[in-house]
N, C-alpha and C positions, 0 to 999 in steps of 0.2 A: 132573837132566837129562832127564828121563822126560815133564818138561814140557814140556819144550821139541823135544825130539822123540817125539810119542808111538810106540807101539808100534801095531803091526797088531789085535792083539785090544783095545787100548782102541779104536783107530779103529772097529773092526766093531760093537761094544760101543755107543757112541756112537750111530752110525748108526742101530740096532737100537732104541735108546731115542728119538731122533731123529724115527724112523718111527710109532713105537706113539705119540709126543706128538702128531704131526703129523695120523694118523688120528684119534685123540680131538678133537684140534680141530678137523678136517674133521669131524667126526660129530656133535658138541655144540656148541662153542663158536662156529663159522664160520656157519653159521648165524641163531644168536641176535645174532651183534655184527652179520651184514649187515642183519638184518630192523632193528637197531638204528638202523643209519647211514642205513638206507632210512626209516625211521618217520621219524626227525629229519629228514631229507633232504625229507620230503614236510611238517613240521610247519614245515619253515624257509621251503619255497616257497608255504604255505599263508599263513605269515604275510607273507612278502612280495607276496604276489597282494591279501591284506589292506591291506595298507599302503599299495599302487600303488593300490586298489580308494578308500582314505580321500584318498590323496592326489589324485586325481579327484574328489571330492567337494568336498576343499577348495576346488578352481579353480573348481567348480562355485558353490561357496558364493562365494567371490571375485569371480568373474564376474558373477555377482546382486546381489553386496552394491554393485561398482563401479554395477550397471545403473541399482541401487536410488538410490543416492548420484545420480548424474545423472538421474535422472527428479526428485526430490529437490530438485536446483541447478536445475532447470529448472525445478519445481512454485514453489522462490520464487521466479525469475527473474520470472516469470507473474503470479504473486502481488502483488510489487514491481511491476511494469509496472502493474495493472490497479488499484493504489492509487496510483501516481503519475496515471496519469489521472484516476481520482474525483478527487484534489486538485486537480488543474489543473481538472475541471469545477468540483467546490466554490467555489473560487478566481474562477472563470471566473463562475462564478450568483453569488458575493455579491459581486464587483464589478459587476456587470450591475444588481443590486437597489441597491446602493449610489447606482452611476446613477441607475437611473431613482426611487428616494426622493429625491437630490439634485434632478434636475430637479422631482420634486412641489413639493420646499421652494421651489426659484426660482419655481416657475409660482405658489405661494403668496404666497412673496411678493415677485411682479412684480402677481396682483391685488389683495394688502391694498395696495401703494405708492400702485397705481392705486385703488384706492376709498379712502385718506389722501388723497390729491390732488383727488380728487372731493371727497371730505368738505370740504375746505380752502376748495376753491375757491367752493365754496357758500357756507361761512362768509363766505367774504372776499364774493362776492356779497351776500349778506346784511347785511353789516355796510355795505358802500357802499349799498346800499338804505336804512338805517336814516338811516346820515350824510344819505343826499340826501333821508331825509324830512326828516328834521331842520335840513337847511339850508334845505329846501323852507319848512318851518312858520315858520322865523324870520325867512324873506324873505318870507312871506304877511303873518307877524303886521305887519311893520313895512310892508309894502306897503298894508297893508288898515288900519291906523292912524287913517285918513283917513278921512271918510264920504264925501266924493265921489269916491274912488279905488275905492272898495268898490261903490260902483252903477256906476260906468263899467264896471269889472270885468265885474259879473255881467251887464251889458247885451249884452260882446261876448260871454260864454260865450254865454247865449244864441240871439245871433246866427250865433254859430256850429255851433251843435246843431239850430239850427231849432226847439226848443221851441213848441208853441204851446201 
């Protein structure tokens, strides 16, 4: 039962021990654990000043990477815009050339048709030239047959040229 209720000299005893633990720890140990909890205390808000410090950097990096990415979408955008115009000019000049070598060929040949036609028509000229000598010569031969058809003849050529 001595446990349970102590005595006055264990109490004083206690205290006395109590006291002398209490100053050694205020003297040595109090000390060393606060500089402890302080070190850590300042190595924890160090690394959290660290970490706030990265994590600013990230948004920072974020924020440029986003810039970067739409300078980026907008460099093809630019890019695409300004090769869909060359196409459409490309496009735009070889059907223009297309054209106007089309029109060459017409203008070609509208003048071989025209100098076929010319040529032709000489031909055919030529040929009725030929026929009308030739009908000419076989209605001379048979006209001029005669001997006195052949002096009447050349009496009015004459007459008519005025020969003298």
């Amino acid at each position: 039962m001595e446990l349970i209720k102590p005595s006055f000299g264990l109490i004083f005893w206690m205290l006395i021990g109590f006291g002398i633990l209490l100053f050694i720890l205020a003297k040595f140990a109090w000390p060393v654990i606060t500089n402890g909890i302080a070190s850590r205390n300042k190595k924890i808000q160090d690394q959290l000043d660290e970490a706030a410090k990265v994590h600013a950097e990230m948004e920072n990096l974020h924020l440029r990477h986003e810039e970067m990415l739409a300078q980026a979408k907008a460099d093809r955008d630019e890019i695409l815009a300004e090769a869909r115009k060359i196409s459409i000019e490309i496009q735009d000049n070889a059907k223009a050339k297309a054209d106007s070598e089309a029109q060459a060929i017409i203008e070609e040949a509208k003048k071989a048709i025209h100098y076929e036609k010319m040529k032709a028509m000489t031909d055919v000229k030529n040929e009725i030239a030929n026929l009308s000598i030739d009908i000419a010569e076989k209605v001379m031969t048979q006209e001029l047959s005669d001997k006195a058809k052949q002096e009447q003849l050349i009496a009015k050529w004459v007459d008519e040229n005025h020969l003298n």
